[in-house]
N, C-alpha and C positions, 0 to 999 in steps of 0.2 A: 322347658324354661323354669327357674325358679320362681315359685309363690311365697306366698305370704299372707298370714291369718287376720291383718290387724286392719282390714280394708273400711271397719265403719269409723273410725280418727282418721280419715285421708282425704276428708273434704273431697275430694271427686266421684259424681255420678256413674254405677256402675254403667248408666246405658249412656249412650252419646245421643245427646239431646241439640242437636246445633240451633236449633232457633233461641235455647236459653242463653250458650255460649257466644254468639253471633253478637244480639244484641248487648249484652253486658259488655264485650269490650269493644263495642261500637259507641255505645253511652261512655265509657272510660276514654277511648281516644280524642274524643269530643270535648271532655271535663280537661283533657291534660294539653289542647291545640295539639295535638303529637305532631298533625299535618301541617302547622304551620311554617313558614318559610322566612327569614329575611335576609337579606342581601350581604353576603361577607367576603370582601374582597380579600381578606387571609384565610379564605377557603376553594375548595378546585370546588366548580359549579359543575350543576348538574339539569339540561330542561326539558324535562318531558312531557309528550303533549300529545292526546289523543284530540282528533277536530272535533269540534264540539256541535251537539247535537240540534237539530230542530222541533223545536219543542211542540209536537204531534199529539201528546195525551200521553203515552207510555213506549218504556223502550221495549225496545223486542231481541230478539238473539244474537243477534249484529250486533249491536250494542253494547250487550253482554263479553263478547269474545273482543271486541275492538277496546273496551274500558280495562280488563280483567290483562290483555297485554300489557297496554302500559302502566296498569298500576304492578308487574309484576318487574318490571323494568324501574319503575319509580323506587320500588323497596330495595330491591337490590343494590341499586347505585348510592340508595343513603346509608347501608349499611355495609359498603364498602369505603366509607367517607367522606362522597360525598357533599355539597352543600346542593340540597335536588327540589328544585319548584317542579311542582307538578298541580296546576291548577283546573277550572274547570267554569262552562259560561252556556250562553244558547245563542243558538244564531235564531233571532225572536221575528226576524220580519220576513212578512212572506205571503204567496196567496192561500193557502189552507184559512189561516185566518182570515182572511176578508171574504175567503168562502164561505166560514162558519155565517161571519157576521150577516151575508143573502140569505143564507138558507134556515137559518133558526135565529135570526135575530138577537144576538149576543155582539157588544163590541169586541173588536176583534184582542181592542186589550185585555177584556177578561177574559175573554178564550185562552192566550197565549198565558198568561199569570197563574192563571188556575192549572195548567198543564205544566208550568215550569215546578211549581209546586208538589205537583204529584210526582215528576218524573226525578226533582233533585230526591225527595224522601226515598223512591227505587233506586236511583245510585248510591245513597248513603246504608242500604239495606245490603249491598255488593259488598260493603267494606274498602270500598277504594279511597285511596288518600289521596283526596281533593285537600287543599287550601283554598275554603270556602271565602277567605276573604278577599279575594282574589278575585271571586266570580262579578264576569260581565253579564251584560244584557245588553242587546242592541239593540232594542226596544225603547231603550229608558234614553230620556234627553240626555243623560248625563256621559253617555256615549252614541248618541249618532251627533251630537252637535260636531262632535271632533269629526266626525264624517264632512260635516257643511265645514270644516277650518280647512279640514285636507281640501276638498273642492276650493274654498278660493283661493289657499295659496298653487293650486295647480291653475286657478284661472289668471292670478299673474302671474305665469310663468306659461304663458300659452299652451297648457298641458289639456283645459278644460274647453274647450270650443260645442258650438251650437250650428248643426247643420241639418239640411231634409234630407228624410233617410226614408225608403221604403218599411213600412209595418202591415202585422194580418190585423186587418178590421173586419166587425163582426157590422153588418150591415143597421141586422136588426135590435143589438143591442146597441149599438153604437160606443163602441169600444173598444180599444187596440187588443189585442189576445198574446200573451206568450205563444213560444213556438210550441212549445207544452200543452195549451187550451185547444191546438186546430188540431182536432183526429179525421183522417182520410179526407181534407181539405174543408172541415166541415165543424162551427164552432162546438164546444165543448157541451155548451149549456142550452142554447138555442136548435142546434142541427142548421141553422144557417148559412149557407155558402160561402166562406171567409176569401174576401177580395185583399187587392195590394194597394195601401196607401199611403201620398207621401207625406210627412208631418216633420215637423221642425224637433229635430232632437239633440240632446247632449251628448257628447263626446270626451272620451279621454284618449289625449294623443298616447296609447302606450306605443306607437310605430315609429316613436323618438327612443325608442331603447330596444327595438329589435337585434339591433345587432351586438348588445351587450348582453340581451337574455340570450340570443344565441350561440353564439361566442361563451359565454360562461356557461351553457350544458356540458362542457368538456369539462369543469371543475365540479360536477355535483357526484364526487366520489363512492358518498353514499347512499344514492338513490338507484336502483332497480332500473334495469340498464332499458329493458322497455318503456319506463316510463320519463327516462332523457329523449329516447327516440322521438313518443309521442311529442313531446314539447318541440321538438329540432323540426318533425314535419311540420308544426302547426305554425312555427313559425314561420318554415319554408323560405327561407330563401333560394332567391334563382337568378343567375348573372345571365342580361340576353342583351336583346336589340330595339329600342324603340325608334319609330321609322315614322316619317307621313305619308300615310297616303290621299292625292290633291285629291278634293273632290271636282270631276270634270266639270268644265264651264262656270266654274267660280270660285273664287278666291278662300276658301273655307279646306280646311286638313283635316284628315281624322290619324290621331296618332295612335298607332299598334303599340304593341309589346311582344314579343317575341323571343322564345329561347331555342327556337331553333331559324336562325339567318340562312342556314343551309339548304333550306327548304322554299325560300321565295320567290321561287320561280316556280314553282309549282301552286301559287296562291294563284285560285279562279274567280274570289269573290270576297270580302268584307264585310262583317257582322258589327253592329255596332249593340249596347245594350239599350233596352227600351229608355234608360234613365238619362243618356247619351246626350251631352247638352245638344246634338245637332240633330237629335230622332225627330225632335218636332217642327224642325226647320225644313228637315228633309222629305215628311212624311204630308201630302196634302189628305191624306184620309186619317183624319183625327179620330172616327169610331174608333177603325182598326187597330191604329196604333194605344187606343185606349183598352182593347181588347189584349192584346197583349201585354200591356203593363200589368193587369191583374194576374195574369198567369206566373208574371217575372219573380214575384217573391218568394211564392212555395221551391223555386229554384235555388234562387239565391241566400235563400235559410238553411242552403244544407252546404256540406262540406264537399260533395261529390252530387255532381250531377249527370254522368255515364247514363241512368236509368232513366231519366227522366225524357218525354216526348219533345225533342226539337221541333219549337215551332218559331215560323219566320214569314217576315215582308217584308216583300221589296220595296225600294223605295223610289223607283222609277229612276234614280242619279245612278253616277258610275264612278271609280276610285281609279286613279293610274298610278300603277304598280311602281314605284321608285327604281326599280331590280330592271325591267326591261319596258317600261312607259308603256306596259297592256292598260287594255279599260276593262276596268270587270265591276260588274253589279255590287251595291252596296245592299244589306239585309238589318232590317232590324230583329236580331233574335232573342229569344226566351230566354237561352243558356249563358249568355253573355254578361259576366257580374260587372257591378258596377265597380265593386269595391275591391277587385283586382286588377294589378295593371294600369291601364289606361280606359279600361271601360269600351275596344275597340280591340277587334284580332283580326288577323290576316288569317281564313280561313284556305287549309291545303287539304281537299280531301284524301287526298292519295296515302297521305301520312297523318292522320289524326284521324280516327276512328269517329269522334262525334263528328265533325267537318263532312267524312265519308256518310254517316247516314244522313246528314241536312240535305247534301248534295243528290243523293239517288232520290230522296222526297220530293227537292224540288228542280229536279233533271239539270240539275249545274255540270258543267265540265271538271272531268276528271285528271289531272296530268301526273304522272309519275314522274320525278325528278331525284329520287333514291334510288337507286337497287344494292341488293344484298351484295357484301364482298365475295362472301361465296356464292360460286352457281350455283353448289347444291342446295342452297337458300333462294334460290327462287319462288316465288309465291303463289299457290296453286292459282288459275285461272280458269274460267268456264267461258268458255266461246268470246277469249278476247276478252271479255270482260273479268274488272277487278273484282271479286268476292270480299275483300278487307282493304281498312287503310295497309300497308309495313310503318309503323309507328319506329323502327330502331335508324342506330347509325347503318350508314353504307356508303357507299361512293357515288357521287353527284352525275345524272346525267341530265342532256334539256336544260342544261343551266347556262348556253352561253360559254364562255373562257372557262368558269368554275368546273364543267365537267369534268371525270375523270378521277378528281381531288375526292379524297375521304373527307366525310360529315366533320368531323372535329377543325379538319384545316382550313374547310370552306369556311364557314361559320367566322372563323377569324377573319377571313380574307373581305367577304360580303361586309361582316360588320365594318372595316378598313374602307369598303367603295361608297359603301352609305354616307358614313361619316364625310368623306371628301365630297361628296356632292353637297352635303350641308342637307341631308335631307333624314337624319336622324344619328342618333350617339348609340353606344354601349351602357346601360345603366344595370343596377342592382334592385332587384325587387323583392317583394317579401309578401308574401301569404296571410301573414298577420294584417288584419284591420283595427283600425281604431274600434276601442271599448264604447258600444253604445249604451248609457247608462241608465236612458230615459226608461220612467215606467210610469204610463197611464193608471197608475193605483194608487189608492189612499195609502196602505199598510207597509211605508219603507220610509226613506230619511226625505225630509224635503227638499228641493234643492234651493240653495239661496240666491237665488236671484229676483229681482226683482224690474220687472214693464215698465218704463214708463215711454209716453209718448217723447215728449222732446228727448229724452236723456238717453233712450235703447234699453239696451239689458243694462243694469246696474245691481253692482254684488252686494249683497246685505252686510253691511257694516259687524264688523267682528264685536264688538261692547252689545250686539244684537243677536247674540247666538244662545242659544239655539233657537230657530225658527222652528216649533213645537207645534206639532200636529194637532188641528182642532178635534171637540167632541161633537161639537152641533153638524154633525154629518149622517144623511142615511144612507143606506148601503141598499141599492137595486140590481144592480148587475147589467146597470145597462149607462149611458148617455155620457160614458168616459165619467174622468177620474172624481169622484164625491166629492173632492177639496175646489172642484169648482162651483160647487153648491151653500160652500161657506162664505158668506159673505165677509164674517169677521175675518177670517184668512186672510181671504181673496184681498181688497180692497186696504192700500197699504199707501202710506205717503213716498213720496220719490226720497232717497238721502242725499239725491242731490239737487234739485231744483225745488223740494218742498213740495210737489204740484201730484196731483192724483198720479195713485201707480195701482198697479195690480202684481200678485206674487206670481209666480213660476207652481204650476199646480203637477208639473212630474214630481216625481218622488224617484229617487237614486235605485239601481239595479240592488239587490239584496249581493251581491256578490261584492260587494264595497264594505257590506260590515265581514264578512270573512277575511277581509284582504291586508288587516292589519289588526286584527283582535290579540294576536300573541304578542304583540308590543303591548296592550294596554294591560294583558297579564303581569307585566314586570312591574309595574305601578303597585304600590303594596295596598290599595285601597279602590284599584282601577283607575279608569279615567281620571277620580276625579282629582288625583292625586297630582296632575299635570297642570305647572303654572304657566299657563299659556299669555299668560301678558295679553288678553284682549283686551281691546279696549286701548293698547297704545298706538299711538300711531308713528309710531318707530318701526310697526311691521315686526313684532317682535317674536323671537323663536323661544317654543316651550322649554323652561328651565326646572325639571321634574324635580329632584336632587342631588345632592353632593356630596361623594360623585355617583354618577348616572346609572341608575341600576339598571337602564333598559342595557349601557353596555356591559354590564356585569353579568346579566341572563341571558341576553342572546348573542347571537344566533340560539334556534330551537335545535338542544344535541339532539332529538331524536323525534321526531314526526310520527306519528302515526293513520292512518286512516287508508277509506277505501281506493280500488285502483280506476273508479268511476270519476275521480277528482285530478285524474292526472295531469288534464289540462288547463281547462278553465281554472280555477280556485288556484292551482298551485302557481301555473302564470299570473294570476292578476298579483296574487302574493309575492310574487319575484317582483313585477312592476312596481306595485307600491313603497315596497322597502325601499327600492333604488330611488321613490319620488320620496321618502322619509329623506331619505339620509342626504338627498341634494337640499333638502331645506334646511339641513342640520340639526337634526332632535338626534342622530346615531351615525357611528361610525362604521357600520359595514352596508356590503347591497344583500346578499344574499341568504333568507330566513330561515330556513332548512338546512342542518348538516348533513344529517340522514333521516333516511324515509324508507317505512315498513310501508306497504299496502297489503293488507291483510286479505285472505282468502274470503267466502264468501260462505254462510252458514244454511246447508242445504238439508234437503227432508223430500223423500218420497210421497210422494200425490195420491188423494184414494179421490175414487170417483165412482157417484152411484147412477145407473142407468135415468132413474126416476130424478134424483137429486141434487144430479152433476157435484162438485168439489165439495168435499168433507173436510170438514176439522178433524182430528186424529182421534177425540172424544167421541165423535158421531160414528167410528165404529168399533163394534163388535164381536168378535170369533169370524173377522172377515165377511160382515155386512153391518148395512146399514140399519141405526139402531130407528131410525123414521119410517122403514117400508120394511126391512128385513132382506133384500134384494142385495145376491152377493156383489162385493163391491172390486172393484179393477184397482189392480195398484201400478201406480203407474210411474216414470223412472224417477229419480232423484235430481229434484233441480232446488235452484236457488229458495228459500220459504221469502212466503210473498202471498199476502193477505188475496189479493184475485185468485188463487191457487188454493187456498187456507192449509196449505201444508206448514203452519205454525205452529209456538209453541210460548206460553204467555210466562215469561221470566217468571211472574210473582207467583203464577202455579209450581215454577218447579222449585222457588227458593222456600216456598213454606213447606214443601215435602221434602225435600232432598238441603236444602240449607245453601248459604251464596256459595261456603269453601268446596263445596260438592259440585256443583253447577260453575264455578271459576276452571276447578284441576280438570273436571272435563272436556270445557270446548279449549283450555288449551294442551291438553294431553291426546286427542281425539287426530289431529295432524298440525303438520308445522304452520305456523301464522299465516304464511305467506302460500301457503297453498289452500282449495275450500273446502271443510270440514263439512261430512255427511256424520248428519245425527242418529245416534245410536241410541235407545230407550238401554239398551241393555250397557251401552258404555258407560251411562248415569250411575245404572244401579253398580257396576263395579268400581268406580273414583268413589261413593260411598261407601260401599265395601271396605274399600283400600282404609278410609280416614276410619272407619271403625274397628279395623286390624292396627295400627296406631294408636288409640285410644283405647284399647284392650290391653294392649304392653304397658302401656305406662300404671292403667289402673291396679296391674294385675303384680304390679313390681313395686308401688308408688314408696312403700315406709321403707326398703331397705336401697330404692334408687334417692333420695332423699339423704339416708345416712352417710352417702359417698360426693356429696355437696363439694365443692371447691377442692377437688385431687389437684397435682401439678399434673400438668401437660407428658402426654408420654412422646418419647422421642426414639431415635432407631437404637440406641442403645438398650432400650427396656425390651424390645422383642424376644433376645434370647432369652430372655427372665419368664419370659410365658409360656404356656402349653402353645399346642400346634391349630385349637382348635380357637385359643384367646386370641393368639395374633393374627390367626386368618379374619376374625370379627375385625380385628384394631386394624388390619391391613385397607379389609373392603369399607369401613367408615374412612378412611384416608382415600381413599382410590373416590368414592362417591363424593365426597367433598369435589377432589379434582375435574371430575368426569360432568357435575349438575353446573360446577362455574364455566367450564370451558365449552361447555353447549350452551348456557345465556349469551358469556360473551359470544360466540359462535354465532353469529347472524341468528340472534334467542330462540334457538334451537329446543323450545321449553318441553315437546313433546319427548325427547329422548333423556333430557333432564328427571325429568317424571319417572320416565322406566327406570333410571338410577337408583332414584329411592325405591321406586318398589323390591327392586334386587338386594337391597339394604335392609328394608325390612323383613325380607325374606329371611336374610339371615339371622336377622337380631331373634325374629321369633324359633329361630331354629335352636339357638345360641342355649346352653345350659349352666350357668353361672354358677360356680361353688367357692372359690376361693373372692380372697378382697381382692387381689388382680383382675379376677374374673369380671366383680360387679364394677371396677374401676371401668375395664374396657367398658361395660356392658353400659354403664352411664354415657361415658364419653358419645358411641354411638349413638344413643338417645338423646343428647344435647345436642350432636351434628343432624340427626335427623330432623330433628325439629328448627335451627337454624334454617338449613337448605329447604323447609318445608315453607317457612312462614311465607316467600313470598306470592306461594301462591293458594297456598291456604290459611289466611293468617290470624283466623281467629281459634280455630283450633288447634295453631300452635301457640299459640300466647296465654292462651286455658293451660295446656302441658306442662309449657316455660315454667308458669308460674308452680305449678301444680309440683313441678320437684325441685320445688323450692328458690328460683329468681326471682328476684322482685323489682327490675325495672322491666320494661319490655322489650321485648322480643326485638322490636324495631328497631331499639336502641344498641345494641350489643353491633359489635364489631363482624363480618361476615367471618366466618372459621375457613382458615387456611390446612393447607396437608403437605407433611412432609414427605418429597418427592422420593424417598430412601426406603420411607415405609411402603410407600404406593407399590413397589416391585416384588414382583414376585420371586421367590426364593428358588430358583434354578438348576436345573441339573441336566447334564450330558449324555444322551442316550444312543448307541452306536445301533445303527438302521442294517439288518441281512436280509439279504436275499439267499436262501437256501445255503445259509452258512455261509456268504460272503459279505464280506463291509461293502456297504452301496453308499452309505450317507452319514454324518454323525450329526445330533437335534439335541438343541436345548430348550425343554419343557418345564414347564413349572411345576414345583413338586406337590403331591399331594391328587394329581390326575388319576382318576379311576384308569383299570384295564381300558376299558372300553375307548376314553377319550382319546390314552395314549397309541393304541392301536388307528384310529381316525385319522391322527398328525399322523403319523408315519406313512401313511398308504398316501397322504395327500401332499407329500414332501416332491417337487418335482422329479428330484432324482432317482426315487423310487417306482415312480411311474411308467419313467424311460425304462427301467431295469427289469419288472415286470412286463408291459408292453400289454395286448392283448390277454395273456395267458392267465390259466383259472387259479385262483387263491386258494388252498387247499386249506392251510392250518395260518395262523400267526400266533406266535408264543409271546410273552411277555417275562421277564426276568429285571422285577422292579429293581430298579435303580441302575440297570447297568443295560441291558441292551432289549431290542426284539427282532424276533427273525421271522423272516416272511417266506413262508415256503408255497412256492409256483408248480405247477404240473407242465408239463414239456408239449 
């Protein structure tokens, strides 16, 4: 490579110092808003969004690789034009903090502040281009009030209702618990025995848009085909039959659901759930049936109850079968949800595998009314007795008229005889349940309602928002939520009758500030930027400005986050927008165009006999540096502080710098797949940026003197040596090859290998003539372009450094002409032992070596040779190779 003497006039450090270069043009980005955004409707938008963080104290690696994506995605798309928000916020409310605030006695506000604090300084240490002005907090009144505006415009619009809902209560604190707090049925903090209780809670209808979030999974083009799936189950719909069945000797019904009709005659018995408005009517042992409502929630908490111990009581009544007027016992069972269905199933053991084990528990009859269409599907048997339900389609027998008929046509037919008898219809169900939002905790949004005795529930007058969380609260951990401890809260006038009230002391699901925080991104100042007209009583819709920048930036072009959020979060964000945009603040339903769910940042496990889980620091030459006792390494999972197979970002950005710790975790594997950490990957993405940073130092006064060349084009390549335009070719080719793997579902790891292949060259490259340093530049200006986005403080040092003077960011992304990109080709005729087998066009300039590889790998050479042994292969550059075979 050509040198140059005149290195102390070049203003650049011969060593690469990234913590000096990092922060100066972190200070400089700042000085100039580089990151600012505002809204221009004569420009194509751009919005990207990684979900933002819960402010814990510090981010960890995850973090790292989930930010370091989309700010690589942010840069890109402004430098290809572009108009691109890419903003940045916390999701602030939560139980960590109200934990903090039991356990060492800090309000939970200065917990969270103090942590938003440290953690925005660690993002801004990344180099990621946030638009700081932008950032929310959902914390601050000044966005969860719009939390309590959304709640009442959903309470007039029957969206927000108030019913008793089973919850885990801790006995001895006396306290609801997430489902999170109860480990192996047993509170978190206490070890006390968490029972099921019922309490008055709030609801959001989202079961009024089931079939439009469903329904619209077939349009979400750009999200990861898994995680439409996941949404389609959870919302589950199921087309069946609900039926009554009488209860004998009185006038009272209990109504089924059912999607399989085919099957009811084969029903022995009837389960109702403990919750079941008629369990208590039916059941004269009130212990028992109290005994079993405790058990009913750890059930009905989960999504799948297959594992779980079917337990039942009978109710001494009996159900007559609608299908053939049998009498069969009614059960109160465990497994039986309330919030599915009808809260009431027609148990068939024969065919339901949970039914089957209730039944053998509690010696119920068994009838098979299925069998397989095929005989050789018949189903093992031990002396006469069934060993399983058959849970599939077959052909109906024991069914009266229907036998004989296949499951699909019974089903129609049964549901037809129901119907006429007037003893049940055909309906459509769905798996989704209403959003329960209630949370027994101080640390989330209030909800605004307000007790009063004569008047009921009555909603806090909007000119009265925000209903803002007291300070005169202590935090115990025990006797439910502190805000009933405030009496200044608590104790509120009616708005309508004047006369004593008391407030609403739940606080909203923290999943409500996630569920529309990227609308208040569009707002150039957040929230508060929103003229919500309260206070009129016209009922009036927010008029933010004109016109509407939330529909100028949304929908979000590009989502990103983990694939832990694939339901809850991104569903309730479906639901929300659709309740946005029916109030009218925006004109579409759905928030997300595309969505990355990023892989997962993994690290092998060390573990000392004496010590159990090590941090990576604790060891040594393969022990432990506290006993010296050699230590086990154990496989590579997820890093995850219980495990301490971690790695503390700010250790590795003050040794290794943010651009070194970015091109890693996303050079290391593709986003979308999970990255195993490599110590030695570190040190090579450093490497790399200091092999970069060598070229340019080592060239800087005479790459400098070749400042503003015109653009070469296919015409100038015959003007070159063989060895210029192969440089001008692979900088055109890399150009093509790093954009069309971003675009490429951000294919950024293969992008990466690009440039390394380019640098390969460029350091290869020996520069003599002004053609030469022309290419030689050129390359150096595309390498550093295609570099900044992902390392972009040490390309902005470079930029600058041979001689540009706005930034890096700013510059238009460099294009390659598709003409140069080709390789220069030639026709090489393929023998076999002196005869033409194939003719091959190779690109010129192939060693021996490569050219002899293509030929043996050409198929038709294959066939031609066959098994037989390869004695010689000649080569006669330019014109042919012969392959001589032994017989």
């Amino acid at each position: 490579m050509g040198m140059t003497e005149q290195k102390q006039e070049l203003f650049l450090d011969e060593r690469y110092d990234p913590q000096a270069v990092e922060l100066k043009w972190q200070k400089r980005w700042a000085e100039r808003n580089l990151f600012k955004t505002e809204a221009d409707p004569q420009k194509k938008k751009f919005y990207c969004l990684e979900m933002f963080p819960y402010p814990s104290g510090k981010i960890h690696m995850g973090h790292v690789r989930n930010y370091a994506i989309g700010d690589v995605i942010a840069r890109y798309k402004r430098m290809r034009g572009f108009n691109v928000i890419h903003p940045m916020g916390w999701d602030a409310f939560g139980m960590p903090a109200e934990n903090a605030a039991i356990k060492e006695g800090i309000h939970p506000a200065k917990w969270t502040y103090e942590n938003i604090a440290y953690m925005k300084k660690q993002l801004n240490r990344m180099g990621l281009s946030y638009d700081w002005d932008r950032e929310v907090t959902t914390c601050s009144p000044e966005y969860y009030k719009w939390n309590q505006w959304f709640f009442l415009k959903m309470y007039e619009k029957g969206l927000a209702y108030r019913k008793s809902s089973f919850v885990n209560w801790c006995p001895s604190c006396a306290t609801v618990l997430a489902n999170e707090q109860v480990i192996d049925g047993a509170c978190w903090r206490c070890d006390t025995a968490v029972i099921q209780k019922q309490l008055e809670q709030w609801f959001f209808r989202i079961t009024n848009y089931a079939e439009d979030l469903l329904r619209a999974c077939d349009e979400l083009k750009g999200w990861p085909e898994k995680v439409v799936l996941m949404q389609k189950h959870w919302i589950g719909k199921s087309e069946g039959l609900e039926a009554d069945f009488r209860v004998d000797g009185t006038n009272d019904k209990i109504r089924i659901f059912t999607t399989r009709a085919d099957t009811v005659f084969g029903a022995t018995f009837v389960c109702i759930a403990p919750a079941h408005e008629l369990a208590e009517k039916l059941v004269s042992d009130k212990k028992a049936l109290n005994k079993i409502k405790e058990q009913y929630g750890s059930v009905a908490s989960r999504v799948s109850d297959k594992e779980d111990e079917k337990t039942g009581l009978f109710t001494g009544h009996y159900a007559i079968n609608p299908a053939n007027d049998e009498k069969i016992p009614i059960y109160v069972a465990n497994f039986v949800l309330m919030e599915y269905g009808t809260g009431a199933i027609m148990s068939v053991p024969a065919h339901d595998q949970r039914d089957f084990e209730f039944a053998k528990k509690y010696g119920l009859p068994i009838r098979e009314v299925i069998e397989p269409e095929q005989k050789s599907e018949v189903r093992s048997q031990k002396s006469g007795q069934i060993e399983a339900a058959f849970e599939e389609d077959g052909v109906l027998a024991n069914s009266s008229s229907y036998s004989r008929l296949r499951s699909d046509v019974a089903r129609t037919e049964i549901a037809k005889f129901i119907e006429k008898k007037g003893l049940g219809k055909k309906v459509i169900n769905y798996k989704l349940r209403d959003w329960g939002i209630s949370r027994q905790r101080y640390w989330g949004t209030p909800i605004p309602i307000i007790y009063c005795d004569k008047c009921g529930a009555v909603p806090v007058p909007e000119n009265e928002l925000p209903v803002i969380l007291p300070e005169d609260v202590k935090f115990t951990g025990t006797g439910g939520s502190p805000l009933k401890e405030s009496e200044k809260f608590l104790n509120v006038t009616c708005p309508k009758c004047k006369g004593k009230a008391r407030r609403e002391t739940d606080t909203m699901d923290t999943f409500v500030d996630s569920s529309w925080y990227f609308v208040a991104y569009c707002l150039k100042n957040g929230p508060g930027d929103w003229g919500f007209g309260i206070g009129n009583k016209k009922n009036a819709i927010p008029q933010p400005l004109t016109p509407n920048p939330i529909d100028y930036w949304m929908p979000v072009d590009q989502y990103i986050g983990g694939v832990e959020h694939a339901v809850l979060h991104l569903l309730y964000s479906r639901f929300f927008t659709r309740v946005i945009k029916d109030i009218g603040i925006m004109g579409f339903a759905e928030p997300f165009t595309n969505l990355l769910t990023q892989g997962m940042v993994c690290k092998e496990t060390l573990k000392c006999p004496e010590h159990g889980w090590l941090f990576p620091e604790e060891v040594k030459e393969d022990k432990c540096t506290r006993c010296g006792k050699p230590v086990e390494r154990g496989r590579v999972e997820k890093m995850s502080k219980s495990k301490k197979n971690v790695l503390d970002p700010d250790h590795l950005i003050n040794r290794y710098g943010a651009d070194t710790s970015r091109l890693f975790s996303l050079f290391a594997a593709p986003p979308e797949r999970d990255l195993e950490w490599s110590d030695q990957g570190v040190d090579g993405a450093y490497r790399f940026l200091n092999r970069i940073w060598n070229i340019v130092y080592k060239n800087i006064a005479i790459v400098q003197k070749y400042k503003n060349q015109k653009p070469f084009d296919y015409g100038t390549m015959e003007l070159l040596n063989s060895g210029t335009a192969a440089l001008l070719r692979k900088a055109h080719q890399t150009i093509k090859r790093v954009t069309n793997d971003i675009e490429r579902e951000y294919h950024f790891n293969t992008a990466i290998s690009a440039l390394m292949e380019l640098v390969n060259d460029i350091t290869s490259f020996e520069p003599k003539t002004d053609e030469d340093w022309k290419v030689f530049r050129f390359s150096i200006e595309a390498l550093l372009l295609l570099l900044s986005p992902f390392s972009p403080h040490i390309a902005e040092e470079l930029w600058e450094t041979i001689g540009n003077k706005a930034s890096i960011l700013e510059q238009r992304w460099p294009s390659w002409d598709e003409d140069i990109t080709k390789e220069d080709e030639i026709e090489l005729v393929i023998q076999v032992n002196g005869k033409v087998k194939a003719k091959l066009l190779m690109p010129t300039g192939l060693s021996d070596e490569d050219i002899k590889q293509k030929a043996l790998e050409e198929p038709k050479i294959k066939e031609a040779t066959g098994h037989k042994p390869i004695k010689k292969v000649f080569v006669v550059k330019g014109k042919l190779v012969n392959i001589v075979i032994g017989e």
